[in-house]
N, C-alpha and C positions, 0 to 999 in steps of 0.2 A: 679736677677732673679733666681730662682728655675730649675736647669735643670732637675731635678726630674716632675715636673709640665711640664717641655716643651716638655721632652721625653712624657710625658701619653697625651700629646694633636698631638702630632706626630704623635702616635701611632694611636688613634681615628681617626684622620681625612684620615689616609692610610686604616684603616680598613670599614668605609665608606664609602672611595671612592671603596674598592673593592666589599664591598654591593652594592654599586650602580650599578657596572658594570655589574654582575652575575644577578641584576635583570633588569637591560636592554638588557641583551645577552638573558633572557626568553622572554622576551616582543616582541622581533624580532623574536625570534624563532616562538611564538606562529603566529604570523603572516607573517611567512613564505609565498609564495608564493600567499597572498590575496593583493590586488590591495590596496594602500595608506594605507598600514599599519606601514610601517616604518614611512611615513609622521604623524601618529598618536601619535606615540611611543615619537618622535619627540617634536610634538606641544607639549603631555602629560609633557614632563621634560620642555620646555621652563613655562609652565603655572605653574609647581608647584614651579619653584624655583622662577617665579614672585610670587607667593602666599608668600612664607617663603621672601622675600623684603617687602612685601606689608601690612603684618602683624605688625610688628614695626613699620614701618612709620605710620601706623594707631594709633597703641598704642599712639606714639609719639603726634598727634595731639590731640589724646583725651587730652592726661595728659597738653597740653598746654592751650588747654582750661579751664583749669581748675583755677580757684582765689586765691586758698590757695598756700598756701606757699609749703617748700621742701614735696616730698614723706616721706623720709627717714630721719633720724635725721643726720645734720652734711652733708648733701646733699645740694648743691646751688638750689635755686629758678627756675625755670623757668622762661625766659622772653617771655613774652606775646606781640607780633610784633602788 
């Protein structure tokens, strides 16, 4: 394994997670003092990080339905259940 490659995915995913924060520390802010706003802020991250799940698993069945053979060359098959 590459710790060149491990340090740059380290690195991104701290730097992300600190975007995330800064933009969830505005989100609250901006709804300071209004009634279910935090609960919004809230539902909002639980719904997108279903979304970014929800997306591959989708992909996923499409490409299972699918009769052809591999995507990619040198790629195993898919089994179709």
């Amino acid at each position: 394994m590459n710790l060149g490659v491990v340090g740059q995915a380290a690195g991104l995913f701290a730097v992300t997670n600190v975007d995330d924060l800064l933009i969830l520390a505005l989100f609250f802010a901006q709804g300071a003092g209004r009634r279910s706003a935090a609960a919004r802020v809230v539902a909002g991250q639980y719904l997108g990080f279903l979304a970014i799940l929800a997306a591959p698993a989708a992909r996923r069945r499409q490409l299972q339905g699918l009769k052809s053979g591999p995507c990619m060359p040198g790629e195993p098959a898919l089994r179709v259940s």
